[in-house]
C-alpha positions in Angstrom: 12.0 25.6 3.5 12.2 22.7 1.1 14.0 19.6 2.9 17.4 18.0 1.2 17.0 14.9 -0.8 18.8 13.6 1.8 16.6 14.6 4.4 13.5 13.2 2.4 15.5 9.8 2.2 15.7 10.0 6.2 11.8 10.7 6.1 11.4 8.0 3.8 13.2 5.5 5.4 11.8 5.7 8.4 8.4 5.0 6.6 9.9 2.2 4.9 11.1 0.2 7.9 7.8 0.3 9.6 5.7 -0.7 6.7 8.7 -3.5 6.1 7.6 -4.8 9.9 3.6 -4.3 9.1 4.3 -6.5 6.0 6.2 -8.9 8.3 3.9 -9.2 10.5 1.0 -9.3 8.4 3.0 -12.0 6.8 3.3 -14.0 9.3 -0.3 -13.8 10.5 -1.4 -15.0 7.0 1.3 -17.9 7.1 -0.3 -18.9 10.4 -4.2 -19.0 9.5 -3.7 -20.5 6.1 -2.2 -23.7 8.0 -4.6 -23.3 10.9 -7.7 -22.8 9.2 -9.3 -24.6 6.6 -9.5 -23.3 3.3 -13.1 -21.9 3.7 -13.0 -20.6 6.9 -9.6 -19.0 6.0 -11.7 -17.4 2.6 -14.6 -15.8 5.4 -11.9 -14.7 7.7 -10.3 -12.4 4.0 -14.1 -12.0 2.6 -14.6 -10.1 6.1 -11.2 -7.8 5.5 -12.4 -7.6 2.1 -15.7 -6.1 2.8 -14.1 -3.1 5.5 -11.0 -2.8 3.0 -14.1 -1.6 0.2 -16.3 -0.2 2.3 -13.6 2.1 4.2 -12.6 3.9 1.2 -16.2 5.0 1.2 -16.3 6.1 4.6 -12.8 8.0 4.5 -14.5 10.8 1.9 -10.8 11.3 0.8 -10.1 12.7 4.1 -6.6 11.6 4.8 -4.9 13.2 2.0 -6.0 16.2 3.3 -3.3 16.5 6.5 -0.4 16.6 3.7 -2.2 19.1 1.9 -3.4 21.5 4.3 -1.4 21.3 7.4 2.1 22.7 5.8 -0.2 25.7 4.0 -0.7 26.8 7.3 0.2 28.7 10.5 1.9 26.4 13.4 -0.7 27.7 16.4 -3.4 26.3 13.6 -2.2 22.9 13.7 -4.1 21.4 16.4 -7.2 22.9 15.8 -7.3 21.1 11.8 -6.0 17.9 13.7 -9.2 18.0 16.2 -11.5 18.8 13.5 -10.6 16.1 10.9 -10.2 13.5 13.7 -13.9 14.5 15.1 -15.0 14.2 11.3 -13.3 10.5 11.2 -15.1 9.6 14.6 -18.6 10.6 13.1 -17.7 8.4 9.8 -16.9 5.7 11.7 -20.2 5.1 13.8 -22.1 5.4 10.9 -19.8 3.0 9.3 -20.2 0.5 12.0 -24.1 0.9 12.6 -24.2 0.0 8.6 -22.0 -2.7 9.0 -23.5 -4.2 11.7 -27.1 -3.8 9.9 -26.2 -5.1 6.7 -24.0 -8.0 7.5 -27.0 -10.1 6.2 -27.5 -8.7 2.9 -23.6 -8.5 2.6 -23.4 -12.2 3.5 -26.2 -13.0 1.5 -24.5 -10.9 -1.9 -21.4 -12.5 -1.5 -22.7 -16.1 -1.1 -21.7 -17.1 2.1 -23.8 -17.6 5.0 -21.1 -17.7 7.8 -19.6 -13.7 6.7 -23.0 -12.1 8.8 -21.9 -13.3 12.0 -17.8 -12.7 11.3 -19.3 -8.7 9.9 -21.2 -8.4 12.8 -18.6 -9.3 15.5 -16.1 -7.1 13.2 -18.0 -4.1 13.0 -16.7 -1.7 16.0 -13.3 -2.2 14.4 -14.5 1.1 11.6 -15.2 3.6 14.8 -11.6 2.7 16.1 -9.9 2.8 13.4 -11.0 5.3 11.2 -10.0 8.1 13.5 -6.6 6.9 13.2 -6.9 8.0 9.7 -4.0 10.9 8.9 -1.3 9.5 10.9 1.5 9.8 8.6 0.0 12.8 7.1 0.9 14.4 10.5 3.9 12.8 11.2 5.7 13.6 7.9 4.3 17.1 7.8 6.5 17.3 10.9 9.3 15.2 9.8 8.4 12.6 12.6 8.4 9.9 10.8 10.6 7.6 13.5 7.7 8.0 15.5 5.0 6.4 12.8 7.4 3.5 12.9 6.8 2.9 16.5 3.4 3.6 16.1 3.5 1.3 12.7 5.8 -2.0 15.1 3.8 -1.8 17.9 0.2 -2.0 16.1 1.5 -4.6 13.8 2.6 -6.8 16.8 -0.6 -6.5 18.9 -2.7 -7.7 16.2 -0.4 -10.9 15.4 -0.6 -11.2 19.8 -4.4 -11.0 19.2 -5.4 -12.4 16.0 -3.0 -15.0 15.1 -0.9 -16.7 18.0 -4.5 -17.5 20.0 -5.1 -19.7 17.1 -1.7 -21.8 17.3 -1.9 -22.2 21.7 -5.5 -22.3 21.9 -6.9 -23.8 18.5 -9.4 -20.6 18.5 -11.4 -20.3 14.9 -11.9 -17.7 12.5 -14.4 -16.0 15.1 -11.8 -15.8 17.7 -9.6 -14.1 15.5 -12.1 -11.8 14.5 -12.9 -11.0 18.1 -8.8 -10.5 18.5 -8.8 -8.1 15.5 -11.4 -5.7 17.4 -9.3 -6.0 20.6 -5.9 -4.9 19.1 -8.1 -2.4 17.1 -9.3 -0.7 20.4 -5.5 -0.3 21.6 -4.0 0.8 18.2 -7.2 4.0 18.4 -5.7 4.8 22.0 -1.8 4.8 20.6 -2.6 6.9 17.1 -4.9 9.6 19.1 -1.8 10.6 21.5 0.7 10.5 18.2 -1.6 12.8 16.2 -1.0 15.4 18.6 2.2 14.7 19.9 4.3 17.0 17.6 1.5 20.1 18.4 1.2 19.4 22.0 3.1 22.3 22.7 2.0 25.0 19.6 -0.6 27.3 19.9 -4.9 26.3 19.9 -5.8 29.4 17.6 -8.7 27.9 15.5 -7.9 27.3 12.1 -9.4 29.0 9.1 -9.4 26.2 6.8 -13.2 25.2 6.7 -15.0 22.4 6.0 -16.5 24.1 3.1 -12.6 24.2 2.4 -12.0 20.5 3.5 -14.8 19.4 1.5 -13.5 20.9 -1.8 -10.3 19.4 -1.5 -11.5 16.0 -0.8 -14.4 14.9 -2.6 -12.9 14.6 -5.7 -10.6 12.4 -4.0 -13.7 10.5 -2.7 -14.9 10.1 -6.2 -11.5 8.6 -7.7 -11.3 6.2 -4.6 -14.3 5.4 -5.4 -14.1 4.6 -8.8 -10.4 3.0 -7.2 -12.9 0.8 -4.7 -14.5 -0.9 -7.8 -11.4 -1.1 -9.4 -9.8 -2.7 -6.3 -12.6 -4.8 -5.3 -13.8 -5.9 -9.0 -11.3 -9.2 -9.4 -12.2 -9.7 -5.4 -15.7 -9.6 -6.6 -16.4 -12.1 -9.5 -13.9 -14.9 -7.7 -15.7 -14.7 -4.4 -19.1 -14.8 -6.2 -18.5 -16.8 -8.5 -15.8 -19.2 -8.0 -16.5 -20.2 -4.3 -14.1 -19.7 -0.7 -11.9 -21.8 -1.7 -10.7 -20.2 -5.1 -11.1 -16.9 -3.4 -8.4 -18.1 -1.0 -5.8 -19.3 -3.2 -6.8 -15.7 -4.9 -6.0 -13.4 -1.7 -2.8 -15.1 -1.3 -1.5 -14.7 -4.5 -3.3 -11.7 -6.0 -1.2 -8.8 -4.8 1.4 -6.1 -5.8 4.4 -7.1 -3.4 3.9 -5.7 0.0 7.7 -4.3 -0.4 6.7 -2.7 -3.3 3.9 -0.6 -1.6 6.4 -0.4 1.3 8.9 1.6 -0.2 6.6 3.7 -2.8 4.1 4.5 0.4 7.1 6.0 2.3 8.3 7.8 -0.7 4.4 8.9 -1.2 3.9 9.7 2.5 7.3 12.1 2.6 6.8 13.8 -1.3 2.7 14.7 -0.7 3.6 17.9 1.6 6.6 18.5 -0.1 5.0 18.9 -3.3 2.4 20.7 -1.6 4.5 23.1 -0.8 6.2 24.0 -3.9 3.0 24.1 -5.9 1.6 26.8 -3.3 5.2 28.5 -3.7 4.7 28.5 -7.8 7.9 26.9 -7.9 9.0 26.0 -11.6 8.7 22.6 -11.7 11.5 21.7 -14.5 13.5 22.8 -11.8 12.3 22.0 -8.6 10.2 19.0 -8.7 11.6 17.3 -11.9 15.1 17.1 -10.4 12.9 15.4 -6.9 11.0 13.3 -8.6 13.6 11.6 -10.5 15.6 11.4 -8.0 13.0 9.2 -6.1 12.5 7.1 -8.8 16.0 5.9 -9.2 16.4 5.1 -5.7 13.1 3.0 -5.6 13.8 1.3 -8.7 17.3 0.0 -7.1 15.4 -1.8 -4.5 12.6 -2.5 -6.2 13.1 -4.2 -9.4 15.4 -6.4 -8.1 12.9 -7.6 -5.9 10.2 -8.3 -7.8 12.3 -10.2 -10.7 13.9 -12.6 -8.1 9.9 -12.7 -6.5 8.6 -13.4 -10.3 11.1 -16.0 -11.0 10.8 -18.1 -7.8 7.1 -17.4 -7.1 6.3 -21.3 -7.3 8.4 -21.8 -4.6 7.6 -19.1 -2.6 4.2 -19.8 -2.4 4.6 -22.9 -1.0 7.1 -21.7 1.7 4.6 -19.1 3.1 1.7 -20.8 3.1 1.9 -24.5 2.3 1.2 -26.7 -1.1 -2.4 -26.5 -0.9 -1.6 -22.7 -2.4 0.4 -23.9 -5.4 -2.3 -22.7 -7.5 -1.5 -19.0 -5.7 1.5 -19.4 -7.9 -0.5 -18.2 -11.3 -2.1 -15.3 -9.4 0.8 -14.3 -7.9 2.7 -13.8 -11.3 0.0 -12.2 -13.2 -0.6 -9.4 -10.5 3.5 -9.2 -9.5 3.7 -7.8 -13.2 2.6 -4.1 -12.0 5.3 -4.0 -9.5 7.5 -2.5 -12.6 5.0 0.3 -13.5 3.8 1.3 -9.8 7.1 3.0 -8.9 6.1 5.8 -10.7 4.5 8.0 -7.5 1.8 10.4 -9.7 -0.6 10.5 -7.4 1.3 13.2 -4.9 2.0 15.2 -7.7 -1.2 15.5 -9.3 -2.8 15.9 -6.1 -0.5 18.6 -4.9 -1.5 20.5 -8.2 -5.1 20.3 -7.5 -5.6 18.0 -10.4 -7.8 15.6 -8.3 -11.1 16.2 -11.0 -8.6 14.4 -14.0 -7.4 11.9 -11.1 -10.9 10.6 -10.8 -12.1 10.7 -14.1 -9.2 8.3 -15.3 -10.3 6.2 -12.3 -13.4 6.4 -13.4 -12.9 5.0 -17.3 -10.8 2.5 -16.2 -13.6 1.0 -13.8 -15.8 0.8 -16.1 -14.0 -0.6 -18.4 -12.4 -3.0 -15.9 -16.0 -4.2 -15.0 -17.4 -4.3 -18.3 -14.3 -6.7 -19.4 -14.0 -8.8 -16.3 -18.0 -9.4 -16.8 -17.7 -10.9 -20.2 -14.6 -13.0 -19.3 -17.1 -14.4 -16.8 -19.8 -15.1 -19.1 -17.4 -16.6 -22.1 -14.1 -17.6 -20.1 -15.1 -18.4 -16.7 -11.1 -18.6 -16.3 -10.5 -17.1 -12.1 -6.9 -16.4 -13.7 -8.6 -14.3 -16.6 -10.0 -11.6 -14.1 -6.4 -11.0 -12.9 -5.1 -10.4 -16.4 -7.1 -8.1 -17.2 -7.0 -6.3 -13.8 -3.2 -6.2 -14.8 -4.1 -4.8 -18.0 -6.5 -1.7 -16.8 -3.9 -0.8 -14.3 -1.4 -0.3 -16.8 -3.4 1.8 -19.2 -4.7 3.8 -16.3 -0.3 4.6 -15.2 0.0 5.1 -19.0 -2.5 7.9 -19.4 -1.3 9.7 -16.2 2.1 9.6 -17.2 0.9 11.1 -20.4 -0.2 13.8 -18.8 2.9 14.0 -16.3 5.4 14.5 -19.2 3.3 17.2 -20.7 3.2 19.0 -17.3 7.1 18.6 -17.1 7.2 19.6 -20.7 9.2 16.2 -21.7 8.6 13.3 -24.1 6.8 10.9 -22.2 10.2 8.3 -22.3 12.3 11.1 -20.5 10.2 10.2 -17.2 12.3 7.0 -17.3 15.7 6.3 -16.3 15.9 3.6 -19.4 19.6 3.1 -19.0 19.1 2.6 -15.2 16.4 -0.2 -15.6 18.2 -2.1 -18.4 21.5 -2.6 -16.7 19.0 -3.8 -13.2 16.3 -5.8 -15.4 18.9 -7.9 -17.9 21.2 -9.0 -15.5 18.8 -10.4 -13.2 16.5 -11.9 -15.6 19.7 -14.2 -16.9 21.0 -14.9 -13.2 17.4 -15.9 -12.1 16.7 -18.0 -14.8 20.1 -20.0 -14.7 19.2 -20.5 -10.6 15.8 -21.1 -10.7 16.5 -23.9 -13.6 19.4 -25.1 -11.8 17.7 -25.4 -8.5 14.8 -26.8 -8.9 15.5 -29.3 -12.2 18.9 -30.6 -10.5 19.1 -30.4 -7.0 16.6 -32.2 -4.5 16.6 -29.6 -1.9 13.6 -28.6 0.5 11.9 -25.9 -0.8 12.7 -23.2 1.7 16.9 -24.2 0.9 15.9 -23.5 -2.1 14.5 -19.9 -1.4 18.0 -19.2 0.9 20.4 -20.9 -1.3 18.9 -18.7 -4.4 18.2 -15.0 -2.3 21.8 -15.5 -1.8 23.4 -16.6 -4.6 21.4 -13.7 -6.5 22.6 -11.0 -4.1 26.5 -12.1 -4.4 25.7 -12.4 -8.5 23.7 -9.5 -9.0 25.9 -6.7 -6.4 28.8 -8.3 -8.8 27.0 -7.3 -11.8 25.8 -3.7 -10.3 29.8 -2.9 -9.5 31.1 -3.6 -13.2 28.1 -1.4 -14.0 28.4 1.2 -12.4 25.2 1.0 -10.6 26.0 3.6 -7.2 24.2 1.5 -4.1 25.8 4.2 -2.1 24.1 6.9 -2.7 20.9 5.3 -0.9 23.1 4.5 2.3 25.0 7.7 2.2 22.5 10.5 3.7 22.3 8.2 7.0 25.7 9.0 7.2 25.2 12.1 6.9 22.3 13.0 9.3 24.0 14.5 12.4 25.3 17.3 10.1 21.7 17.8 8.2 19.9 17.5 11.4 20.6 20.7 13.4 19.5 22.8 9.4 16.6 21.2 9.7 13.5 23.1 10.3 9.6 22.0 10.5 
């Protein structure tokens, strides 16, 4: 039975708030090693997370889709039994993952220019064997509409890694090496948590085996594997050319500006995590989809793009700023990246990939993944050989990632039989997007060209200012805040209709 909107929002939320804390904390951690750590041991310490962050998308085979997909197409007393064979599939990726990063830490050092990553890889390589049976998580808990209990799990990982990666450095002036060593530590105790939440909502359902078979598994996910992998390069391209070719220290003021807002894949990873079974389900059910996804999927957008936008203009506009605040003025330069990359916030609400895997679509998934690495590559390349501009690489990162939405989108609207601008709520966006642009601005100008204020006043007197300003604006509008609050209100009625 297909959940309320309601309901989903519940799901969602619950999602939300624990990415919101895993973006905190990672925060936080990354505010603390910038100022601790020199600027080229701080570029080993993100070359090493750069490294597993490429290399696990490999390793994962497009395996964790495959709990969303499979586990609400089938029987209860099968549940356990997929669970136990996808998470003994993860601990077999995992060693080999670790063996290979162990053995090839020189080579990887030795690619990527620096002669200090083979003994940080090496030290960091049990972390894949813990952690990549941890894979599937939310998968599972959504499925079951636990969510609340992937926010615990979400909290208390999030805080054992700052306990062990980060706070060693500030009471006992540890290196990057020690923080490497802490990551593996609070590694070990997030595997022991995740294993006893995967089977926490089947603990008590039957052990038949299941008849989905790897032959099965294996059809599903491959093609996944193949459009992560063409996402890897994608991903890992800008990551690429600045580390090899612009040095540590570039490639740190990169990593901390180079990124799509962390609330931004916050609140479309909760809203992605919640709609993948759900549009599961209706596909298997040959539901029409003018009428039953259409109406979901709209709906979802709306609600992100009222927390979302807002967001990322204020972020945009008073990036300078920011920059410095989290991680000091030797990051200024962050600023530029930061700007460039924040641009795709406006285009990465749209949340395709659910829908497209849902409809078994996964072959056209990859193969737009795939033309838009190439031609990522290809581009970035030349601007290297011509340019040699670090801040080139992100533009036209920016640039591939919007041509890739655009032809997914054209091939959304044909599957909802609309013209591609329907997908939009236009009116929605303009009343959100003019607004704020004019009360940034006047702020940002204001603040900055007339006032001598510290810079992190400056952050506090403008969030709040813009919030007062802006919720002013949104009630003469007629933009309805409301109706994102309102199903919490609501969720001691829903809850006893509710079934798994």
């Amino acid at each position: 039975m297909l959940k309320s909107n309601d309901s989903n929002t519940q799901q969602a939320f619950w999602v939300g708030i624990g990415s919101l804390f895993s973006f905190g904390f990672t925060l936080i951690s990354s505010m603390i090693l910038s100022r601790y750590f020199s600027k080229e041991d701080y570029g080993t310490y993100r070359q090493v997370l750069y490294v597993y962050n490429t290399l696990l998308i490999i390793f994962t085979l497009g395996l964790p889709t495959t709990f969303s997909f499979y586990l609400p197409r089938i029987p209860l007393n099968e549940a356990k039994s997929l669970i136990r064979k996808l998470t003994n599939l993860f601990f077999l990726l995992g060693a080999i993952f670790s063996l290979l990063l162990f053995v090839l830490a020189s080579q990887i050092a030795l690619f990527l220019k620096n002669p200090d990553l083979e003994l940080a890889l090496k030290i960091f390589s049990p972390v894949p064997v813990l952690m990549l049976p941890t894979m599937g998580l939310e998968g599972i808990l959504s499925t079951f509409r636990k969510t609340q209990f992937l926010t615990v799990y979400t909290i208390s990982t999030r805080i054992l890694m700052l306990l062990c990666v980060a706070l060693p450095v500030i009471f006992f002036h540890s290196g990057y090496i020690q923080s490497i060593i802490g990551f593996v530590v609070a590694s070990f105790l997030s595997f022991a948590l995740a294993l006893y939440f995967k089977y926490m909502p089947v603990k008590n359902a039957g052990n038949e085996k299941t008849s989905i078979s790897y032959n099965e598994i294996f059809k599903f996910s491959l093609p996944l594997l193949y459009a992560s992998l063409w996402g890897m390069l994608i991903s890992s391209a800008d990551q690429f050319f600045i580390s090899r070719y612009f040095g540590t220290e570039v490639f740190a003021e990169f990593s901390n500006g180079s990124m799509e807002l962390p609330f931004t894949r916050m609140v479309i990873g909760a809203c992605a995590t919640v709609l993948t079974p759900i549009f599961s389900r209706l596909s298997h059910e040959k539901l029409d989809p003018r009428k039953e996804i259409f109406p979901l999927w709209i709906s979802v957008f709306e609600k992100t793009a009222k927390i979302i936008y807002p967001l990322v203009l204020y972020c945009w506009f008073f990036a300078d700023i920011l920059m410095m605040v989290l991680y000091g003025n030797q990051y200024e330069n962050s600023t530029v990246y930061f700007r460039i990359k924040s641009l795709i916030n406006f285009f990465t609400l749209i949340i395709y990939a659910p829908l497209l895997i849902a409809l078994g679509k996964t072959k056209f998934y990859a193969n737009v993944h795939m033309y838009s690495a190439i031609i990522l590559i290809a581009f970035e390349y030349l601007s290297i050989l011509i340019f040699k501009s670090p801040y080139l690489i992100s533009g036209i990162s920016v640039a591939c990632q919007l041509g890739r939405i655009f032809v997914i989108l054209l091939f959304v609207s044909d599957f909802f039989e609309l013209k591609l601008y329907k997908l939009f709520p236009i009116r929605l966006l303009l009343k959100i997007i003019l607004p704020s642009i004019l009360i940034l601005f006047t702020l940002h100008y204001l603040l900055v060209n007339y006032f001598s204020l510290n810079k992190l006043l400056i952050l506090l007197i403008s969030c709040f200012g813009y919030i007062i300003l802006f919720f002013a604006c949104s009630y003469f509008l007629k933009i309805d805040y409301m109706i994102i609050i309102n199903p919490f209100n609501k969720h001691n009625n829903q809850k006893k209709h509710e079934n798994i």
